[in-house]
C-alpha positions as CSV (number, residue, x, y, z in Angstrom):
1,X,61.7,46.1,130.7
2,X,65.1,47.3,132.3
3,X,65.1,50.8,134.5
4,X,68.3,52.5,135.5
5,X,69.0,55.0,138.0
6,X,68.3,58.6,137.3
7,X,71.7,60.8,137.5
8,X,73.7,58.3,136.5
9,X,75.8,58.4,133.7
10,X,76.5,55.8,130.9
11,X,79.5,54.6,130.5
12,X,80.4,53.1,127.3
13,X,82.1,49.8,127.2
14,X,85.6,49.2,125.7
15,X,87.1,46.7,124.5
16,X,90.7,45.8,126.2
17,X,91.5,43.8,123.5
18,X,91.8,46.0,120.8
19,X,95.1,46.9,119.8
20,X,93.8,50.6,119.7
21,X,94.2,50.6,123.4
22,X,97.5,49.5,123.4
23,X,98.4,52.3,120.7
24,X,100.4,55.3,122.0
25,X,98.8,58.3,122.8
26,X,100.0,61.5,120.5
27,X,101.8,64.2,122.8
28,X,99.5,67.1,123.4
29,X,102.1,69.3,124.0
30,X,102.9,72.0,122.0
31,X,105.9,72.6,119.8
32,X,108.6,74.4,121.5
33,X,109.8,77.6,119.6
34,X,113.4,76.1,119.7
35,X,111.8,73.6,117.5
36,X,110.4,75.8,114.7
37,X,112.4,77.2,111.8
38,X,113.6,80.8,112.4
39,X,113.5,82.8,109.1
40,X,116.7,84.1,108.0
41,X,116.9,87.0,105.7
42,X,119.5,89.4,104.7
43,X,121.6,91.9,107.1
44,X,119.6,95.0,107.2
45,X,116.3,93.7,105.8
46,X,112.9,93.1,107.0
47,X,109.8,91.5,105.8
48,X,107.1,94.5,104.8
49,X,104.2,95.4,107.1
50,X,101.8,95.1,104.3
51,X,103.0,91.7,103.0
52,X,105.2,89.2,104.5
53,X,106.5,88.0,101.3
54,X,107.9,91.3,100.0
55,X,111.1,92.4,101.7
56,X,112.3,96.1,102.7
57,X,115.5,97.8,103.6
58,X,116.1,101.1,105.2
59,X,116.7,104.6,103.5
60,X,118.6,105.7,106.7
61,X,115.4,107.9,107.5
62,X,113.2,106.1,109.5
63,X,110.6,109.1,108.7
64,X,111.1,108.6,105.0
65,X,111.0,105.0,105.9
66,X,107.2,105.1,107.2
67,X,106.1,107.0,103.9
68,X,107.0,104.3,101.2
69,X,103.8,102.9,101.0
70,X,103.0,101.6,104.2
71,X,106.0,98.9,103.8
72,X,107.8,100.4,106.5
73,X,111.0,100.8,104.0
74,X,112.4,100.6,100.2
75,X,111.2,97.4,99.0
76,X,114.1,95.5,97.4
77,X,113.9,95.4,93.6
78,X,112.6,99.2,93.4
79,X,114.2,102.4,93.2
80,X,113.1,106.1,93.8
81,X,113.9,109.5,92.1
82,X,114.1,112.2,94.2
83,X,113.7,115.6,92.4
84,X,115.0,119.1,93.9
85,X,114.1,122.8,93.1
86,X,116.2,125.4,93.6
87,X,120.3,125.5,94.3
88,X,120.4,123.3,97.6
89,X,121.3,120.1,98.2
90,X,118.9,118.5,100.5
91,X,118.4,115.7,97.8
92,X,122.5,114.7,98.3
93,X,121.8,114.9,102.1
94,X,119.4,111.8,101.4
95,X,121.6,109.8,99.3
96,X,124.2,110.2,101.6
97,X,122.2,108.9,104.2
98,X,121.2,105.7,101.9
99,X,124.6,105.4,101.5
100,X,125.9,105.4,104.8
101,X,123.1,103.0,106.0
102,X,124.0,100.8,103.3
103,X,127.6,100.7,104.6
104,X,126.8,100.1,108.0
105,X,124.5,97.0,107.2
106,X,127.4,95.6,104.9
107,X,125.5,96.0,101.4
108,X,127.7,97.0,98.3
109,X,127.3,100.6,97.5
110,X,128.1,101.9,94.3
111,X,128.1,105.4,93.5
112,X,128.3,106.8,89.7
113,X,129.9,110.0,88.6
114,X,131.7,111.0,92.0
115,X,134.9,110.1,93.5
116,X,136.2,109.3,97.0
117,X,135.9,113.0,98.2
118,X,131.8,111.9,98.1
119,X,132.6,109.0,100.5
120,X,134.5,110.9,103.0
121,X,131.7,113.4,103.6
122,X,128.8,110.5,104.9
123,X,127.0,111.2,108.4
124,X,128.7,109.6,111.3
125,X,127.1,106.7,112.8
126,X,125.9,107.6,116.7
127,X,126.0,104.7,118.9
128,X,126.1,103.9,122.5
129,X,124.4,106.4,124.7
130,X,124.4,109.2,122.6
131,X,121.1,108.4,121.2
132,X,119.1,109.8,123.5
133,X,117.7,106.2,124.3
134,X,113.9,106.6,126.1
135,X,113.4,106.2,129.6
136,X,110.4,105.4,132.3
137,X,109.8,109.0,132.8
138,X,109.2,111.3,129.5
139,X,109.9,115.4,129.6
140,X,107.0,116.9,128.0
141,X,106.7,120.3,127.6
142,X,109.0,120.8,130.2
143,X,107.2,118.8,132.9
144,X,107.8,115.3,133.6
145,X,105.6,112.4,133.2
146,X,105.5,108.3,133.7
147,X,105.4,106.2,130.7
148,X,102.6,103.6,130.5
149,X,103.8,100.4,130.9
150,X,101.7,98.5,128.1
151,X,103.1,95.6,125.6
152,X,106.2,95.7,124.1
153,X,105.1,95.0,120.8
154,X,103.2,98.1,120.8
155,X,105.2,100.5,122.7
156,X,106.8,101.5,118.7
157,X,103.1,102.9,117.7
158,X,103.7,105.8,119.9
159,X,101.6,108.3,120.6
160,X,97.8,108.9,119.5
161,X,98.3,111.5,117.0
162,X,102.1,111.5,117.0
163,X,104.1,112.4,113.2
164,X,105.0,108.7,111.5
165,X,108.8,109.7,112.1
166,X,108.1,109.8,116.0
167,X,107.5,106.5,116.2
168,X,110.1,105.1,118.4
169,X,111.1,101.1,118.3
170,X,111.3,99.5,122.0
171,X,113.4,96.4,122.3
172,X,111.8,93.2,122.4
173,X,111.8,91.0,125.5
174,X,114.1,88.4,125.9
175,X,111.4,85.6,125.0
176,X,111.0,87.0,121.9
177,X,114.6,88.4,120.6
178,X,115.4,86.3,117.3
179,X,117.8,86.8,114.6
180,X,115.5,89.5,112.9
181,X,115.0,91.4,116.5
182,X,118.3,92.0,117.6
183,X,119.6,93.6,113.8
184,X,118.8,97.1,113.8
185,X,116.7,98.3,110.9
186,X,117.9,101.8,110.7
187,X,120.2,103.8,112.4
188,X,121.0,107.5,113.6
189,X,123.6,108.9,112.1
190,X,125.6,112.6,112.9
191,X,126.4,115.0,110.2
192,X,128.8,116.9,112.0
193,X,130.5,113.3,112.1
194,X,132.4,111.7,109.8
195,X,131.4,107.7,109.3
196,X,134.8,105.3,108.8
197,X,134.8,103.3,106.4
198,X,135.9,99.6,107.0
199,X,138.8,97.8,104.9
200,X,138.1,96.8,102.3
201,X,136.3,99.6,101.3
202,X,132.3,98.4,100.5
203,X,132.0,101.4,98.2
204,X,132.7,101.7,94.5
205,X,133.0,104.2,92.3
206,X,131.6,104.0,88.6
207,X,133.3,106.9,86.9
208,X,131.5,108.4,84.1
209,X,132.8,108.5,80.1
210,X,134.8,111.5,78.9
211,X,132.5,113.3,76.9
212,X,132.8,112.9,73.1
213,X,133.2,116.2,70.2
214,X,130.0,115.0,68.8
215,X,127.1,115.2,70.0
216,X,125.2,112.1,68.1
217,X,128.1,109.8,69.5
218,X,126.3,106.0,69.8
219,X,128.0,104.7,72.5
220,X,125.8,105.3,75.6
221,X,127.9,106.9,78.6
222,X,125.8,104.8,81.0
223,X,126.7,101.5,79.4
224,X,129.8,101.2,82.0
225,X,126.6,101.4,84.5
226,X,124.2,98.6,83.7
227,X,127.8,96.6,82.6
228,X,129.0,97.1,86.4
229,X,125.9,96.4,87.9
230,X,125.0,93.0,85.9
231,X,128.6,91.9,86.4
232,X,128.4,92.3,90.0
233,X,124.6,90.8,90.8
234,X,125.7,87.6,88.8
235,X,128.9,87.2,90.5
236,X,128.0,87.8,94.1
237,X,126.4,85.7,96.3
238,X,122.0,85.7,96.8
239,X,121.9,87.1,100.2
240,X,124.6,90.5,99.1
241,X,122.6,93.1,98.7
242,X,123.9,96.2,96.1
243,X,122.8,99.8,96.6
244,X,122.8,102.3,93.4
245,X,123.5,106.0,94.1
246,X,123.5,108.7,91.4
247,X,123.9,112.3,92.5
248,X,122.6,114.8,90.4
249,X,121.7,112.7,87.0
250,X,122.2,114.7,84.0
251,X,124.5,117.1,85.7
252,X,126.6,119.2,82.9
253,X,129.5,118.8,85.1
254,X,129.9,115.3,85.3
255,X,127.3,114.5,82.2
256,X,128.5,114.9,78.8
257,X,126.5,117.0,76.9
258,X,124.5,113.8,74.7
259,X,123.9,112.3,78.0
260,X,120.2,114.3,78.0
261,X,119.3,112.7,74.4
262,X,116.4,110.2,75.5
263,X,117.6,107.4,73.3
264,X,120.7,107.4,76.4
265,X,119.1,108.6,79.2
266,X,115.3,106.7,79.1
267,X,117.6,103.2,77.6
268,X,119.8,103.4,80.6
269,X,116.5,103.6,83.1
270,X,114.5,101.3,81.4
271,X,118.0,98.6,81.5
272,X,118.2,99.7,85.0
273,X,114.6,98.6,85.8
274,X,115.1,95.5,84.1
275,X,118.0,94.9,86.6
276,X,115.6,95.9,89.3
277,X,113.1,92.8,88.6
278,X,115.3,90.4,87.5
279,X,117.2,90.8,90.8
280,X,114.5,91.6,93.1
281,X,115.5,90.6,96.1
282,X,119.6,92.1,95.7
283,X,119.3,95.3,94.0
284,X,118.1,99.1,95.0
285,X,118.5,102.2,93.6
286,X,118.6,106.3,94.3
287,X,118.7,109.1,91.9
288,X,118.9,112.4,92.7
289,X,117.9,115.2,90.0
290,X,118.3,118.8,89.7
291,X,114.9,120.3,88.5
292,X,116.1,124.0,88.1
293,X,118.0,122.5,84.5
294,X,115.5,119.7,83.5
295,X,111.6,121.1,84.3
296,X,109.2,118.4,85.5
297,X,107.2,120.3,82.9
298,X,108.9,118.7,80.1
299,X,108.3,115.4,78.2
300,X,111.8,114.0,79.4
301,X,111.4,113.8,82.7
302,X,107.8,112.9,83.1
303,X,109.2,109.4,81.1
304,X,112.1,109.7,84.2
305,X,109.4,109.2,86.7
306,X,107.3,106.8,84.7
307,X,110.2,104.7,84.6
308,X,111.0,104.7,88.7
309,X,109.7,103.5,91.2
310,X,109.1,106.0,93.4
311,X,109.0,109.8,92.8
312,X,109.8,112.9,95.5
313,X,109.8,116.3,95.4
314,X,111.8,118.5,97.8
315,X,110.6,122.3,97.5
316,X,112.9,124.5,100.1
317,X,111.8,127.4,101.4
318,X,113.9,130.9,100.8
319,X,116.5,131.4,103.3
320,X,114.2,135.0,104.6
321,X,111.5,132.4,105.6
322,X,113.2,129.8,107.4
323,X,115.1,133.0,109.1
324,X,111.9,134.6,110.1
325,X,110.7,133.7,114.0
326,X,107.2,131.1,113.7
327,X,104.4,133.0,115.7
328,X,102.0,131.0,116.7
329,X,100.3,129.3,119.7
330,X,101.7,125.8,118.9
331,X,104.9,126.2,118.4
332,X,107.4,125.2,121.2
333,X,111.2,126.2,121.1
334,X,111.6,122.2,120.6
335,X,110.7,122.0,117.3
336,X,112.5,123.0,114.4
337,X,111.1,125.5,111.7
338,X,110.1,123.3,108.5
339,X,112.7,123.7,106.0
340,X,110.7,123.1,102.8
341,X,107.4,120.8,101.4
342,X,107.3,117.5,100.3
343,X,105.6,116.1,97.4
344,X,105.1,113.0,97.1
345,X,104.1,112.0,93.1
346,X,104.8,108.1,93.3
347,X,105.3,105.6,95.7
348,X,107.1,102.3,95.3
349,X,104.9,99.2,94.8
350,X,102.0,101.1,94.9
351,X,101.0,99.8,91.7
352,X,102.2,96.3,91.0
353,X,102.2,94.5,94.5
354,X,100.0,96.0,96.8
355,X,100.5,98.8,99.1
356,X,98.4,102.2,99.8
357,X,99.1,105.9,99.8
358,X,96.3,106.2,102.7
359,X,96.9,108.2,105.7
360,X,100.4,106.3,106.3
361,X,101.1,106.6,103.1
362,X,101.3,110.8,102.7
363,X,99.3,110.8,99.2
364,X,97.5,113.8,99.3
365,X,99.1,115.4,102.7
366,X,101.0,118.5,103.1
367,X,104.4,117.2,104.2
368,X,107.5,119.3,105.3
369,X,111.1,118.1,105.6
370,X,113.7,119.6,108.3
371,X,117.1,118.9,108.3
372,X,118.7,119.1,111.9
373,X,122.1,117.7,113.0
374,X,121.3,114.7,113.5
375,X,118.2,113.7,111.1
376,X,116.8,114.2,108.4
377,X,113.1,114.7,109.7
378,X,109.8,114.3,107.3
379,X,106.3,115.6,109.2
380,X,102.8,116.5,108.1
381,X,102.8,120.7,107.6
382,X,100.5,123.0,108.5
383,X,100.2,126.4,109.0
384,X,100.3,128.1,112.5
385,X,97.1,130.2,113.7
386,X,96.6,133.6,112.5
387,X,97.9,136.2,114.7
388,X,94.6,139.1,115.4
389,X,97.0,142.0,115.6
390,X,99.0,141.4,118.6
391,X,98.1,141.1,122.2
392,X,99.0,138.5,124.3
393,X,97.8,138.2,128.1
394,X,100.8,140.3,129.3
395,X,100.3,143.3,127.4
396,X,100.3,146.2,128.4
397,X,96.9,147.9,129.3
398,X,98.4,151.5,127.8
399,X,99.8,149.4,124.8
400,X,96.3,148.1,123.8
401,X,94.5,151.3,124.6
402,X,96.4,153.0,122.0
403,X,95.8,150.0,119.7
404,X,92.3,150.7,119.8
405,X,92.3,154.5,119.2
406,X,94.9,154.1,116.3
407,X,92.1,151.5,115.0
408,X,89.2,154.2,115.6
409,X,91.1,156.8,114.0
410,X,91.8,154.4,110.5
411,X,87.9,154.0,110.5
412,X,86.8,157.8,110.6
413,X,86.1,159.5,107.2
């Protein structure tokens, strides 16, 4: 019987004349980023936030951008109807804005029923340092205060509590800057501007028919449309991507008058749709639509929204509201007055691919839109705090006095 020493360990013999030893070792290291495949994807798109397979472009509103269903932009292949009380035009202030970021990203833009006047009048694009870019030290409130210095990738969260269209994006060390980093998603744009428009011009124009004498004609006047479009998706290369703009659908001053008949008008949206899957990954679309002549009420255009993607509402307030001064303790003279609600009755891929209309999504939230010069601005609404009658801290002690005795006197009987 053998003993060996305690605290020793075994070593297990090998044998040197195995052809295993003489193998090479694999390289431990790991791959450099050089090495991997960098994923390309269209100017001016990004993959979604919910799924990495599903790709978005901007609506030239970042705020707008951070409502579409948690996607963090329009999903490619979808398109959204945006739906307008009253006599403004806040709707064609959006479109405008799709437009203009579709020209600055290089997508084809076509527009239907307007001419070139429509193409001069797009927001200026603000570059350089006129942005406003953000610094080490923040003024808030009118006192200044350091920034934290945390990670970059999630400096673009912002604040705790902040609005979804406060968010702003920090750039991305120099490590990490790719191909997809260094293209900016969405941009600021100036309407007091004017944008220029490179040669050749990326926007076309799809006139509209001359309207007919009769008013059961069977020629659709938004065949030229879906013609246009399924000419141009076929003929163009994968990675161009086309942008759709209709201002005012149904308008009678571009529209003839058997435009409204839903044999033409639901045809030409459920073609358009059919363009929307089929070209998934090239085609968008935004319509604009004047509710004051064409109730939501009505059986028309509830098949409209069934039809698109995505649905908004813009509601403005009366011009005595927005006038009237905001009392209340929370409001700051750097905020602009809300200029009218939001509604929000469907949101892209909500319903086919995945998505949610949670707290990111604005489902359910009271949402208000302003309109400044430089953005178009959408932010959770609420009321400010009811005013007891007056009386601040520096009132006068002869002021409330007679306050109170104007208030006994109301009381006695």
């Amino acid at each position: 019987m053998s003993f060996r020493k305690r605290n020793v360990p075994l070593t297990r013999t090998t044998n040197i004349t195995s052809p295993s030893c003489h193998a090479p070792q694999a390289s431990s290291a790991p791959p450099t980023t050089s090495s991997l495949p960098t994923p390309t994807h269209p100017p001016g798109t990004r993959p979604s936030y919910l799924d990495s397979r599903l790709l978005t472009t901007s609506t030239g509103t970042s705020s707008l951008d951070d409502l579409l269903a948690g996607h963090g932009g329009l999903a490619l292949g979808t398109s959204v109807l945006v739906e307008e009380n009253g006599t403004t035009d806040y709707a064609g202030t959006l479109l405008k804005y799709f437009a203009a970021e579709g020209v600055v990203q290089g997508h084809v833009v076509y527009v239907v029923g307007v001419g070139e006047e429509w193409a001069r009048g797009l927001p200026g694009l603000v570059i350089g340092d006129e942005k406003g870019k953000r610094k080490d030290v923040v003024v808030d409130g009118g006192r200044e205060k350091e920034k934290m210095k945390i990670a970059w990738r999630y400096e673009g969260l912002g604040e705790f509590g902040a609005e979804p269209g406060s968010r702003v994006s920090s750039p991305a060390p120099e490590r990490y800057k790719t191909s997809t980093t260094t293209a900016q998603f969405c941009h600021t744009f100036d309407l007091t501007k004017r944008l220029t428009i490179p040669s050749p011009s990326p926007i076309k124009f799809i006139p509209i028919p001359a309207p007919t004498n009769t008013t059961s004609s069977p020629t659709s006047p938004f065949t030229p449309i879906i013609e246009t479009l399924r000419k141009s998706l076929t003929t163009s290369p994968p990675t161009t991507l086309h942008r759709l703009i209709i201002p005012t659908l149904l308008s009678p001053l571009t529209y003839p008058p058997q435009s409204s008949q839903p044999q033409h008008i639901l045809q030409f949206l459920h073609s358009l749709r059919g363009l929307l899957r089929q070209h998934a990954n090239q085609l968008t679309a935004m319509i604009s639509l004047p509710l004051d002549l064409y109730a939501r009420s009505t059986s028309l255009v509830r098949w409209m929204e069934l039809l698109s993607d995505g649905v908004l509402e813009l509601t403005p307030f009366p011009h005595s509201i927005i006038q009237a001064p905001t009392i209340g303790a929370t409001t700051t003279t750097q905020e602009e007055p809300p200029q009218g609600i939001l509604h929000l009755h469907r949101l892209p891929v909500f319903h086919e691919r995945g998505g949610d209309g949670g707290k990111t999504g604005g489902l359910g939230e009271d949402l208000a839109f302003t309109l400044t010069r430089r953005r178009f601005v959408v932010r959770p609404f609420s009321l400010p705090p009811v005013d007891g009658g007056g009386g601040g801290e520096g009132e006068d002690v002869n002021a409330k006095q007679s306050r109170l005795t104007t208030r006994a006197a109301d009381l006695e009987f």
